[in-house]
C-alpha positions in Angstrom: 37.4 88.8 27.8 40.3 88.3 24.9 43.3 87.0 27.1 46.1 89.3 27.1 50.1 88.6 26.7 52.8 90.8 28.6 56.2 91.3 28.4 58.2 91.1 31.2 60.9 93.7 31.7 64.3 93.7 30.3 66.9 91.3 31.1 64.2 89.4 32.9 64.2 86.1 31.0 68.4 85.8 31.3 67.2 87.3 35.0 65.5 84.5 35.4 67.6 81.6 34.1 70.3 83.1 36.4 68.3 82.7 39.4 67.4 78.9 38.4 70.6 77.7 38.2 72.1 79.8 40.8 70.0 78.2 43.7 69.8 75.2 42.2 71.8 73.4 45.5 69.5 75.1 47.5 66.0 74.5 45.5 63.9 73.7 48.8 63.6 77.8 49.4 61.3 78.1 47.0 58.6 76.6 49.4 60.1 78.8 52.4 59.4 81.9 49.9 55.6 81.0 48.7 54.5 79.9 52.2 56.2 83.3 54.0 54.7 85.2 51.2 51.3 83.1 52.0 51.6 84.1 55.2 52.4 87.6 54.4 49.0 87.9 52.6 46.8 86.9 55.5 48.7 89.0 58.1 47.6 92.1 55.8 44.1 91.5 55.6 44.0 90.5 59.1 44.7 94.1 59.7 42.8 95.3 57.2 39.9 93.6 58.6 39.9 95.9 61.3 38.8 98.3 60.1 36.6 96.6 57.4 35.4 93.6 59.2 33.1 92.3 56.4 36.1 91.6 54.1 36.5 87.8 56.6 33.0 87.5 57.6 32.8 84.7 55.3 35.7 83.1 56.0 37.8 84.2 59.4 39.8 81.4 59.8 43.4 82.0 57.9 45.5 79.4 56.6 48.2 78.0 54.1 47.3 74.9 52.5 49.8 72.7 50.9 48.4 69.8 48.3 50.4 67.5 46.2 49.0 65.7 43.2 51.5 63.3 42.2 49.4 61.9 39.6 49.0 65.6 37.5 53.0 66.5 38.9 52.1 69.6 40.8 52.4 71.4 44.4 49.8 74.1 45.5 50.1 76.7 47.7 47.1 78.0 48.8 46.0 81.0 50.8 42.7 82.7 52.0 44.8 86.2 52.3 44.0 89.6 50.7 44.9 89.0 47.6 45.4 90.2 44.1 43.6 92.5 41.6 45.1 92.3 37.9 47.0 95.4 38.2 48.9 94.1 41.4 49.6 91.2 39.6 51.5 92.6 36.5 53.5 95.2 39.2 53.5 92.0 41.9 54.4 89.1 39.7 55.7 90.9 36.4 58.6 93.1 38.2 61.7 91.5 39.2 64.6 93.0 41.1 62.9 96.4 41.6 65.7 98.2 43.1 67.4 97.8 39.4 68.2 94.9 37.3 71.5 96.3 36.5 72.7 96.0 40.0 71.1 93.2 40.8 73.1 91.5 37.3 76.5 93.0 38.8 76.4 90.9 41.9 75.6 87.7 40.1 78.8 86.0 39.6 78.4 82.8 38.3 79.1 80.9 41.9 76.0 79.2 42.9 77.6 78.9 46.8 78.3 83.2 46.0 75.2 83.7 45.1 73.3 82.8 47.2 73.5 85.3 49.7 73.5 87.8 46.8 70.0 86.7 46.1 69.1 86.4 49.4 69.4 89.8 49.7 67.7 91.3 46.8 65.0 88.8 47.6 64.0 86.2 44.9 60.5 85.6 46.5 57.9 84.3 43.8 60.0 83.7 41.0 61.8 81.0 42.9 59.0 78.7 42.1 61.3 78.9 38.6 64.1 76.6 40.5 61.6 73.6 40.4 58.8 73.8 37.9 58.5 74.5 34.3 55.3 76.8 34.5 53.2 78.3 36.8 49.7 79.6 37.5 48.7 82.0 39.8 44.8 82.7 40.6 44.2 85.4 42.4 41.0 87.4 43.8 41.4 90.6 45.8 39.8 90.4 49.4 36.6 92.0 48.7 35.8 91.9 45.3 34.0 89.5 42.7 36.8 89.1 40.2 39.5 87.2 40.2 41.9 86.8 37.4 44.6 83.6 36.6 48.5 84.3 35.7 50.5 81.9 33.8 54.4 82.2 32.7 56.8 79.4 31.9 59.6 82.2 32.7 61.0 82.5 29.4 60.3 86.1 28.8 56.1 86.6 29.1 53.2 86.1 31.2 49.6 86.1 30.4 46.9 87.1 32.2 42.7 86.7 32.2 39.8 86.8 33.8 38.7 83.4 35.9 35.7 82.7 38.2 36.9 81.8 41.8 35.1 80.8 45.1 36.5 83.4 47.8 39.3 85.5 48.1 43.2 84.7 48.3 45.6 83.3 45.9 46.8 79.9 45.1 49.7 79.0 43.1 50.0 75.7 41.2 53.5 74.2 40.2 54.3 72.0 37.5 57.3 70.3 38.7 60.1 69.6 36.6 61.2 65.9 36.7 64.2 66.6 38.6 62.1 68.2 41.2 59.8 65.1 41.8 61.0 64.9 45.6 58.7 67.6 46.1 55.7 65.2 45.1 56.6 63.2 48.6 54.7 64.3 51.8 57.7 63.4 53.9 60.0 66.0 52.3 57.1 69.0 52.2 56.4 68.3 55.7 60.5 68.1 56.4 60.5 71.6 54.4 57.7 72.9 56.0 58.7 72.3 59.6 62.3 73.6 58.7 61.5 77.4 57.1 57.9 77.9 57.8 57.5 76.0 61.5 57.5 79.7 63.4 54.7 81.3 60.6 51.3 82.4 63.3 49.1 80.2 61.2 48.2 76.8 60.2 50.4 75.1 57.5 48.2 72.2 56.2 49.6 69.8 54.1 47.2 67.7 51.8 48.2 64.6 49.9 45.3 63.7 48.6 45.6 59.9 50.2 44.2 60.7 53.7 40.8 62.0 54.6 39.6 65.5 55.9 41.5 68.5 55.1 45.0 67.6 55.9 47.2 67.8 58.7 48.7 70.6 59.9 52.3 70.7 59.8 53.7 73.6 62.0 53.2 74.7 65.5 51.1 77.8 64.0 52.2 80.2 67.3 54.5 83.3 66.5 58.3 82.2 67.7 58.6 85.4 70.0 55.4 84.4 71.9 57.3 81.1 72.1 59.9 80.6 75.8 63.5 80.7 74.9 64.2 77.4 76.5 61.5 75.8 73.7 63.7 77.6 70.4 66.7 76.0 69.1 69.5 78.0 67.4 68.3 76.6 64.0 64.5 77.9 65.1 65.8 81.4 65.4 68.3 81.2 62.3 65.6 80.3 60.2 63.0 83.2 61.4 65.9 85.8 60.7 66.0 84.6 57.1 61.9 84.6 57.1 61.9 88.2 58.4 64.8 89.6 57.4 64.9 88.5 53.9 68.5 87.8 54.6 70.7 84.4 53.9 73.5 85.1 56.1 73.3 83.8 60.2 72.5 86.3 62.6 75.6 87.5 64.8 73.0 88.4 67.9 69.5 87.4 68.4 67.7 89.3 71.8 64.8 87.9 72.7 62.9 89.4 75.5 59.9 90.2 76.5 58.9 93.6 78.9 56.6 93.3 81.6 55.1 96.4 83.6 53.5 99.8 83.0 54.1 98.7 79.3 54.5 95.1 78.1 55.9 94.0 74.8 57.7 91.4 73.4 60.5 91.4 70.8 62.8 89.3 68.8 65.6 91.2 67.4 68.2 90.4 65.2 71.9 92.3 64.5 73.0 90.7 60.9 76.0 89.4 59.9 76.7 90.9 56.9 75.7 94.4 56.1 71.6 94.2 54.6 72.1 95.8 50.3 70.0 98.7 51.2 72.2 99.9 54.0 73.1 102.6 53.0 69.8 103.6 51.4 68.8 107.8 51.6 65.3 106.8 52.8 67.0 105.3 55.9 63.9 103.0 56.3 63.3 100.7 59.3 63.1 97.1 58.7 61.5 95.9 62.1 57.9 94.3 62.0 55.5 95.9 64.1 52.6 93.7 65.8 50.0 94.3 68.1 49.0 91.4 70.2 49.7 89.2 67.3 48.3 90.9 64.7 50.9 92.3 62.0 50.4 96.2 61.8 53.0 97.8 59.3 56.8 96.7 58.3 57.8 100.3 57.6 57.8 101.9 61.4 59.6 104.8 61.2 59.3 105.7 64.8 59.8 101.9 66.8 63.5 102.6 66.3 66.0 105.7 64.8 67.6 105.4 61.6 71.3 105.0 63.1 69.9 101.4 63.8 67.8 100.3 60.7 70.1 97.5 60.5 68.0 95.4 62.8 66.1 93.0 61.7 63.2 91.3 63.7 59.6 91.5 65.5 58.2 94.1 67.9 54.7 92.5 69.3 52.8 95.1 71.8 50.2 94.8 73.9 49.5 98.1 74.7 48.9 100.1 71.4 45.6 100.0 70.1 44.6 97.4 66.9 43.2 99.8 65.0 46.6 101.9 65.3 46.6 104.3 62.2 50.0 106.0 61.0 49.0 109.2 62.8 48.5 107.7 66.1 52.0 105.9 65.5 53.6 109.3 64.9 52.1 111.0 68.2 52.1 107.3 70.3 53.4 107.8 73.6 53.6 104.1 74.0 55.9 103.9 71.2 58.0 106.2 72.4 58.9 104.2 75.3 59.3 101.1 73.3 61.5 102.4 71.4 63.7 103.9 74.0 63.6 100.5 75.4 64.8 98.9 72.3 67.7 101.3 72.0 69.1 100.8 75.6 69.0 96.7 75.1 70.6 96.7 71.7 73.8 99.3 72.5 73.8 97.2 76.2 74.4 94.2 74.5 76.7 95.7 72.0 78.8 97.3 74.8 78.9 93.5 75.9 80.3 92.5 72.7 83.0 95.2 72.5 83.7 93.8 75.7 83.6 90.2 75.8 84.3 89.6 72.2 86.5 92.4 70.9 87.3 90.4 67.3 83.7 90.1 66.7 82.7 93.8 67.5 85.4 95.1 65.4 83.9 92.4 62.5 80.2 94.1 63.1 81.9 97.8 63.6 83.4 97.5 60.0 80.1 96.9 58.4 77.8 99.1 61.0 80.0 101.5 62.6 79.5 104.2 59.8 76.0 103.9 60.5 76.1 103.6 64.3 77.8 106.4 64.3 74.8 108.5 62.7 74.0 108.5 66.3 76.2 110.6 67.8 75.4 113.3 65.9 71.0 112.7 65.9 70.9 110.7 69.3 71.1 113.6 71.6 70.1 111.2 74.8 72.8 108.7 73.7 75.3 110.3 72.1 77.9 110.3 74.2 77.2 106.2 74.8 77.8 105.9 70.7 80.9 107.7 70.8 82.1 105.9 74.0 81.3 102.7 72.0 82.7 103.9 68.3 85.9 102.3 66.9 88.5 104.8 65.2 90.9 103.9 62.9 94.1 106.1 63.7 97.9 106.7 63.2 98.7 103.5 65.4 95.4 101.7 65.3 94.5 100.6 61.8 92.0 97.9 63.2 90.3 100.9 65.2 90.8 102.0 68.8 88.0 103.2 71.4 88.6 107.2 72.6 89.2 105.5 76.3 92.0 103.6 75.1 93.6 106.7 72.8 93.8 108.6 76.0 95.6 106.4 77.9 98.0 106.6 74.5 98.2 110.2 75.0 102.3 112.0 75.9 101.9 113.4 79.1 101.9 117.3 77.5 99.3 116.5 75.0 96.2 118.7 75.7 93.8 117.5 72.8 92.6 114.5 70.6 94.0 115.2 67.3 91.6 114.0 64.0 91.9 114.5 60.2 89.0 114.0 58.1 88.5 112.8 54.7 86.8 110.8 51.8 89.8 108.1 52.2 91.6 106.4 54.6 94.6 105.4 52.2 95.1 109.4 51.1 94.2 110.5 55.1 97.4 108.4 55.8 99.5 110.1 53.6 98.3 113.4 54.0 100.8 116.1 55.0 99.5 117.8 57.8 100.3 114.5 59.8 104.2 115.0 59.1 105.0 116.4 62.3 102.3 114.4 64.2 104.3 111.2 63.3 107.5 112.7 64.2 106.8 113.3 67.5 104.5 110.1 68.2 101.5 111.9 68.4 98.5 109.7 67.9 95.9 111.1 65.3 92.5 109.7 64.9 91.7 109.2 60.6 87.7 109.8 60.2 87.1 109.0 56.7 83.0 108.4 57.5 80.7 110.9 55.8 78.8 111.6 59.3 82.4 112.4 60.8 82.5 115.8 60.3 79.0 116.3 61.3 79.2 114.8 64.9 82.7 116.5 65.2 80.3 119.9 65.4 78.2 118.4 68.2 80.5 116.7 70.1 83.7 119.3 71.1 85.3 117.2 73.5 85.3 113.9 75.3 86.1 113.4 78.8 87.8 116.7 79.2 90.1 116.1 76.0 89.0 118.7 73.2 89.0 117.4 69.8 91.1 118.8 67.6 91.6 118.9 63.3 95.2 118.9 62.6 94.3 120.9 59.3 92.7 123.6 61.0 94.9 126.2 63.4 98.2 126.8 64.4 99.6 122.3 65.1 100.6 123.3 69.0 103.6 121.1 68.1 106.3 123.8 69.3 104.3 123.1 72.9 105.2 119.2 72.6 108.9 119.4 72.9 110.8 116.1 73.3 114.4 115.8 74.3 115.6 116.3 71.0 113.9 119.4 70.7 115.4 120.6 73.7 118.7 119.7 72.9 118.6 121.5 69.4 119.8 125.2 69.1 117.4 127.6 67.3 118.3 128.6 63.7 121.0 131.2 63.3 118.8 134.5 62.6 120.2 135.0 59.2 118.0 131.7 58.0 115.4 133.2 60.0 115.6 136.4 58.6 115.6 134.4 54.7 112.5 132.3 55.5 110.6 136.2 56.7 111.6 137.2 53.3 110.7 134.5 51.2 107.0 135.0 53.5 106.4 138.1 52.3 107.5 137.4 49.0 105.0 134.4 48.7 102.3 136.8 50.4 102.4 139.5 47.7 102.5 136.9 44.9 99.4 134.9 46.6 97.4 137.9 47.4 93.8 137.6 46.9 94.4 133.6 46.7 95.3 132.9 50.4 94.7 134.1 53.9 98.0 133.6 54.9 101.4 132.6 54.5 103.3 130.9 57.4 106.1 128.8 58.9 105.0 125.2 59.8 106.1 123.0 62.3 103.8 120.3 61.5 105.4 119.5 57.9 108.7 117.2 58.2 108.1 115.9 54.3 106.6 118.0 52.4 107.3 121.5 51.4 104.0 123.1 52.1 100.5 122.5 53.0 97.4 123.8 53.5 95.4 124.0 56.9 91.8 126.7 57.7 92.1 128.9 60.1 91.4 128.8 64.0 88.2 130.2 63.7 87.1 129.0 59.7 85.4 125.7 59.3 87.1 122.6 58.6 88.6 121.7 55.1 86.7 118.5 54.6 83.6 119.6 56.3 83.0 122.2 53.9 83.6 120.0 50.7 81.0 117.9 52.5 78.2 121.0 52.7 78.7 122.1 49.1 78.5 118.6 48.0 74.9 118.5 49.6 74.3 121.9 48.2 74.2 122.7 52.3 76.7 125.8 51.7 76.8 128.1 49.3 79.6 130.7 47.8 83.5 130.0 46.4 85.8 128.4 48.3 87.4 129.9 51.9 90.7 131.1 51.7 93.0 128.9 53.0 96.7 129.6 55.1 99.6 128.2 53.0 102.2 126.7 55.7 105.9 126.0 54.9 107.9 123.5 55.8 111.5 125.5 56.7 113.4 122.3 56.9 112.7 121.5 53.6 115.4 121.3 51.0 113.5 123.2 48.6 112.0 126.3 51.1 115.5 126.4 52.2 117.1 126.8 48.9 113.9 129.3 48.1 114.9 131.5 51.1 118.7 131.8 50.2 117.7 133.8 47.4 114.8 135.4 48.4 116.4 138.8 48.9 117.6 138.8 44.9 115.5 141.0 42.9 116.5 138.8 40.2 114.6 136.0 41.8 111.2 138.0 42.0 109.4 136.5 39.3 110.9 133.2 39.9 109.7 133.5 43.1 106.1 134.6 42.2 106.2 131.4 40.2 107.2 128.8 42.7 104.7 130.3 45.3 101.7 130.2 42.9 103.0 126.2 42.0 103.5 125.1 45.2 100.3 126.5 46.1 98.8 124.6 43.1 100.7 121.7 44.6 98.9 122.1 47.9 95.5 121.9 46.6 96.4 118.9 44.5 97.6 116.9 47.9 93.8 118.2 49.0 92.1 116.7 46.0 90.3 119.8 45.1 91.2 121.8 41.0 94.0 124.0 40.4 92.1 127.2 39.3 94.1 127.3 36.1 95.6 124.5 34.1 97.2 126.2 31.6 99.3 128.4 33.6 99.7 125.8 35.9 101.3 123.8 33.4 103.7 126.5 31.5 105.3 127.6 34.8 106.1 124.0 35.7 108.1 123.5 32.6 110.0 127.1 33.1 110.8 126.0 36.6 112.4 122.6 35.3 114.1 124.1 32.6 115.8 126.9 34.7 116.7 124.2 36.8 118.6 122.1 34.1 
């Protein structure tokens, strides 16, 4: 066979020089990376062997091996795993940054320390063999079949690939050190490595010098960590199996390790990241737990061991109860499963309710990078809704680091009846937004949802503890119920003013016909001249921007009421001449402006720009 070049992708080469020299002060990963992804390989056809036993017949035992030739330069890593055909090697090893170069590029800053965790996250894997050696080889043969086929790159832009002959399946990757990266030619620092990243990894590490005898010593304590007792892990033991399975460089801030004894028994080691995971916010909402059964890895992509409002975990679910040969169908349908996972769910929002608790500065830390996702829960979680909500953070009026509903009750004036919310896209325009005018003037406390998922569990959840929930853009404000002293003290307007402010009403209402619902006098407006707010019964402003954006609703816009602000210079001096017929058309101007104005403050297009434009510069110039 005629050996065959490829390219790699583009922007892979600079891709790759990027990635050298920006782990460079942390080099030693690249044999935590090859011996998890070693590992990663046998786990599969473990499971795949259940099914097809002959594929280990010849060779059950699984293992890493690690040999150093200090004579020829190189490290081997060495696996009897599934393997490789040719095809997964050119997608495996000749695709970098799958989830898009471009993005990946962005985050790269030039800070090695910065990095780092940048990397981390999009996971450098393979190619971090790049940090310390100046080619590689990779010979590969699929469990299972009589071909195998040999890889080579220096990482400057190609790879090729041919056809080798090869005893027995799995790969193994040779490393031609660079001389800077000689240390990695001494047993004592591979074993140090070794013990460091890989010490946790279910199988035997052997390390092979080529001094002693035999076939090496084995390096690791080869038992899964969550088999392990907690009293026998140190903090650095769990650290380092969060980066293994979670891919992640930042430390864990909570690691639960338990294991369930009982009807059902399974074990679990679970952690809650630091720092939000890249793919957070994916749409696919995927799970990122590992699910094993009695020690044998079954899939990494369990969509039903826990919902998607907690995908942010990161960690190991081992049972004893579900069957080995557990297909995807049987996971769907699984009643075991089903109790695991409400298991799961309880313990992690137990121990967060701890934390909100005992360590209010660190919740609020996780809350800011989770919350919007926790929160997914209150509207899906039917069983533990109300716990979510109980245990959400809102930023408000008078909390801008976030306040729990219990707490915003106790906040509430005496004659307040409901919990009053806005919601919007953001939490800078939300605080300047009209409708909260008269909510600030009397020291009424009103939560600021600017989460996507807000106005959907808003629809489920009417009320907590009694307290309805209530938009301030939607309805009549209730402010005129709230009366403080000042109120009380104050003398209603003479009834001529009233009688102006009627008239200037209809006035607006004939010009606005068709455009509005409504015209009205506000009380919730001490700023602004006017605003806009849906009806009692209509849905909410931002909820229905929300469903057209997702192509959930369909049809124009609602009609909205227009309310004005009669203490406003402006509406006053409007009024005063609202019984000329001189003013008519004036008037039919300012009303179609200031609603223009209105829908501006709302973020959404003035119907017509043009017009819009010409009667602002006849207002002004009448005015000069």
């Amino acid at each position: 066979m005629t050996e065959k070049t490829h390219e790699f992708q583009a922007e892979v080469a600079k891709l790759l020089h990027i990635v050298t020299h920006s782990l460079y002060s942390e080099k030693e990963i690249f044999l935590r990376e090859l011996v998890s992804n070693a590992s990663d390989a046998c786990d599969r056809l473990r499971y795949a062997a259940l099914t097809e036993p002959a594929l280990t017949k010849d060779d059950p035992d699984f293992k890493v091996t690690v040999s150093l030739d200090k004579d020829a330069g190189t490290l081997t890593i060495e696996d009897n795993g599934i393997g490789m055909t040719e095809q997964e090697m050119i997608e495996n090893l000749g695709t970098i940054a799958r989830s898009g170069t471009s993005n990946f590029m962005a985050n790269l800053t030039g800070d090695a320390a910065k990095d780092l965790s940048v990397i981390g996250q999009f996971g450098v894997g393979f190619y971090s063999s790049f940090m310390v050696a100046d080619k590689v080889e990779v010979t590969s043969q699929k469990a299972g079949t009589d071909l195998g086929h040999k890889w080579i790159s220096e990482g400057q832009g190609s790879f090729t690939i041919d056809e080798v002959t090869r005893e027995g399946r799995g790969t193994r990757i040779v490393l031609f050190l660079k001389e800077d990266a000689s240390e990695y030619l001494e047993a004592s620092r591979v074993q140090s490595v070794i013990k460091t990243y890989a010490d946790h990894i279910a199988l035997p590490v052997i390390l092979k010098t080529g001094d002693e005898e035999g076939d090496g010593e084995t390096v690791n304590a080869a038992s899964a960590l969550w088999t392990r007792p907690k009293s026998e892990i140190t903090d650095e033991q769990y650290k380092e199996f969060y980066h293994h399975v979670g891919q992640a460089f930042d430390d864990p801030w909570i690691t639960l390790h338990s294991r369930v004894e009982g009807v059902i028994e399974y074990s679990l080691l679970l952690f809650v990241p630091g720092q939000p995971p890249f793919d957070l916010f994916n749409a696919e909402r995927k799970s990122n737990l590992k699910l094993y059964v009695k020690r044998v890895f079954i899939t990494d992509e369990c969509e039903e061991l826990i919902p998607p409002y907690l995908r942010f975990l990161r960690g190991v679910v081992d049972s004893e109860d579900l069957p080995l040969n557990v297909s995807r169908e049987m996971l769907q349908n699984n009643p075991v499963l089903r109790k695991i996972r409400t298991g799961l769910v309880k313990k992690v929002l137990g121990e967060l309710e701890k934390r909100a608790k005992n360590d209010l500065e660190g919740y609020r830390k996780f809350w800011n990078g989770f919350g919007a996702v926790l929160k997914e829960g209150i509207y899906e979680d039917m069983e533990q809704g109300d716990r979510l909500l109980k245990m959400s953070l809102f930023t408000s009026t008078k909390e801008d680091e976030g306040t729990f509903l219990s707490d915003y009750l106790e906040r509430m004036k005496e004659d307040q009846e409901a919990i009053y919310y806005i919601t919007g896209e953001d939490l800078d325009a939300l605080k300047q937004s009209p409708q909260l005018e008269g909510f600030k003037a009397k020291d009424i406390e009103v939560l600021l949802l600017s989460d996507p998922i807000d106005s959907f569990w808003l629809s489920r959840h009417s009320a907590f503890e009694g307290k309805e929930f209530k938009s301030v853009t939607r309805g009549s404000s209730e402010l005129d119920k709230m009366k403080d002293k000042e109120d009380a003290d104050q003398k209603d307007g003479d009834k001529e003013e009233s009688a102006n402010l009627s008239t200037l009403i209809a006035a607006f209402k004939q010009a606005l016909d068709g455009k509005i619902k409504d015209v009205r006098s506000s009380s919730r407006l001490t700023d602004s001249p006017v605003c806009l707010v849906a009806d009692e019964g209509d849905m909410d402003i931002h909820l229905e921007k929300v469903l057209k954006a997702h192509k959930q609703l369909s049809g124009g816009d609602s009609q909205r009421i227009l309310e004005l602000n009669p203490d406003h210079d402006l509406i006053r001096k409007l009024a005063e001449k609202a019984d000329s017929d001189a003013m008519s058309e004036k008037l039919s101007d300012a009303a179609l402006l200031l609603l223009d104005q209105a829908k501006i403050v709302e973020g959404d297009p003035i119907s017509d720009p043009v017009s819009f434009s010409k009667r602002m510069a006849n207002f002004m110039s009448s005015g000069l």
